[in-house]
VEXTI-306156 format. One record per residue (C-alpha): residue number from 0; x, y, z. Coordinates in nm, 4 decimals, padded with zeros to 6 digits, m for minus. Layout:
% VEXTI-306156
+------+----------+----------+----------+
: resi :       px :       py :       pz :
+------+----------+----------+----------+
:  NUM :        X :        Y :        Z :
...
+------+----------+----------+----------+
//
This chain:
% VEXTI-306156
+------+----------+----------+----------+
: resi :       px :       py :       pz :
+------+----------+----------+----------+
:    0 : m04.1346 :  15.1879 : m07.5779 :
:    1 : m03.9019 :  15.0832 : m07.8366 :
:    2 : m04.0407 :  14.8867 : m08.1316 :
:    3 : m03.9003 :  14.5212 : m08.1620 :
:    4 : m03.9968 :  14.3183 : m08.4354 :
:    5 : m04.3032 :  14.1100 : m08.4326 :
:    6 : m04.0701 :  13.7523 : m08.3666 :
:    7 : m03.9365 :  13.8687 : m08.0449 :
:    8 : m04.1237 :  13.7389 : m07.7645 :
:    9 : m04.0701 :  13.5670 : m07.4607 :
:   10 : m04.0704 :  13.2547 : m07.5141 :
:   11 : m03.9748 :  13.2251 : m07.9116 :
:   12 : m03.7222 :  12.9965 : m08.0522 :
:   13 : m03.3963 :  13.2128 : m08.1827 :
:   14 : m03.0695 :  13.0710 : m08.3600 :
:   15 : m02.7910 :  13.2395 : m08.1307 :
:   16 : m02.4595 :  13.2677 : m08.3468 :
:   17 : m02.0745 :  13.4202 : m08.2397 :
:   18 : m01.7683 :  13.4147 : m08.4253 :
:   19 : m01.5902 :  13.0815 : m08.4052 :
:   20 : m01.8423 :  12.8599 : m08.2525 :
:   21 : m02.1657 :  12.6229 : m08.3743 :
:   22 : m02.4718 :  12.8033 : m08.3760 :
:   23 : m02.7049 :  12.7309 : m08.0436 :
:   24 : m03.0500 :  12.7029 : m08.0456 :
:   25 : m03.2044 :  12.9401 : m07.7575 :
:   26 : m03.5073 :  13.0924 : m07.6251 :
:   27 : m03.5990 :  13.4015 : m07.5024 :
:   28 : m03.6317 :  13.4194 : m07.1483 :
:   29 : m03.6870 :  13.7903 : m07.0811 :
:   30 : m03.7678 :  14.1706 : m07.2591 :
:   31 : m03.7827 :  14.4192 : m07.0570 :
:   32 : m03.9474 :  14.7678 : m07.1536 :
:   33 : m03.6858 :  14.9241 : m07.2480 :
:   34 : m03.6385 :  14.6196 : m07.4879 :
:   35 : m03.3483 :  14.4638 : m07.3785 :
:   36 : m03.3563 :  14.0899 : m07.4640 :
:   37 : m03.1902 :  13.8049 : m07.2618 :
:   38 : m03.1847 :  13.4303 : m07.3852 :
:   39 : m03.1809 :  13.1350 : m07.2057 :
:   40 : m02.7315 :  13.1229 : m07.2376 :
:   41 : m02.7606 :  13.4271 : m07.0475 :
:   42 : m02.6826 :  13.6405 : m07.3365 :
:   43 : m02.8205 :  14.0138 : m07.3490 :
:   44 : m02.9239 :  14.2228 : m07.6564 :
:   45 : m03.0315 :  14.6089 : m07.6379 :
:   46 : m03.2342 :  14.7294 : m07.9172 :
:   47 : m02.9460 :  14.9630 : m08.0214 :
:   48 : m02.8038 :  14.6393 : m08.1437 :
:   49 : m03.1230 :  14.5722 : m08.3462 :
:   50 : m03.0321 :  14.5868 : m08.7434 :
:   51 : m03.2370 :  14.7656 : m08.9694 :
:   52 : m03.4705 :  14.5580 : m09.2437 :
:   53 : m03.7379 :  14.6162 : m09.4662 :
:   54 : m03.9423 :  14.4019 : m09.2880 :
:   55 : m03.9794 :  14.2203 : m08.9342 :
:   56 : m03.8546 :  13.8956 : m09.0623 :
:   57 : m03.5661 :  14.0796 : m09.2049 :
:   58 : m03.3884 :  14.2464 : m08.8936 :
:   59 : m03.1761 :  14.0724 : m08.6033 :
:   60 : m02.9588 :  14.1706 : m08.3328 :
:   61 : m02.5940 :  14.2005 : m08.3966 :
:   62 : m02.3223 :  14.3001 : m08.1573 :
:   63 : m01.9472 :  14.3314 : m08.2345 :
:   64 : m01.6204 :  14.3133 : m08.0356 :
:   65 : m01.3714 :  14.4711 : m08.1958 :
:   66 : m01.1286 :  14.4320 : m07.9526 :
:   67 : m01.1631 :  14.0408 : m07.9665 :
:   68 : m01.2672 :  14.0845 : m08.3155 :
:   69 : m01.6308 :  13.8134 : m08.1656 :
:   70 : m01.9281 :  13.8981 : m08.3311 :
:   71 : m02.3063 :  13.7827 : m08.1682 :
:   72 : m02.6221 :  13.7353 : m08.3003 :
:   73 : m02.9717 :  13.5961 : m08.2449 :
:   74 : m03.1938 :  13.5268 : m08.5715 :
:   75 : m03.5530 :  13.4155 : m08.5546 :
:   76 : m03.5411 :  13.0420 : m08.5864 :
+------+----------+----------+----------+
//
């Protein structure tokens, strides 16, 4: 099972940000376990999108279009 840091849980308050818009408060609503993440918007996250951090508190999820040049990402709140 993939390691996600200790903040992501079902249930946790996240700040859900893309490129051009106000940033949403959400909640997680599922992980599955493979760790993919969805939030309440309906918004998925795979842990290949996880960023790397020194520590837990550190490291979010981050996922780029580069096509549409609209980059997403969900924080610990």
């Amino acid at each position: 099972m993939i390691r996600l840091p200790d903040w992501v849980k079902v249930g946790a308050p996240v700040r859900f940000r893309m490129t051009g818009r106000d940033d949403a408060d959400c909640i997680i609503t599922t992980i599955t376990s493979a760790g993919r993440v969805t939030l309440c918007n309906g918004e998925r996250f795979d842990p290949t999108h996880l960023t790397s951090g020194s520590d837990d508190a550190a490291r979010y999820f981050e996922k780029r279009n580069r096509l549409s040049r609209v980059t997403k990402s969900v924080r610990k709140a």
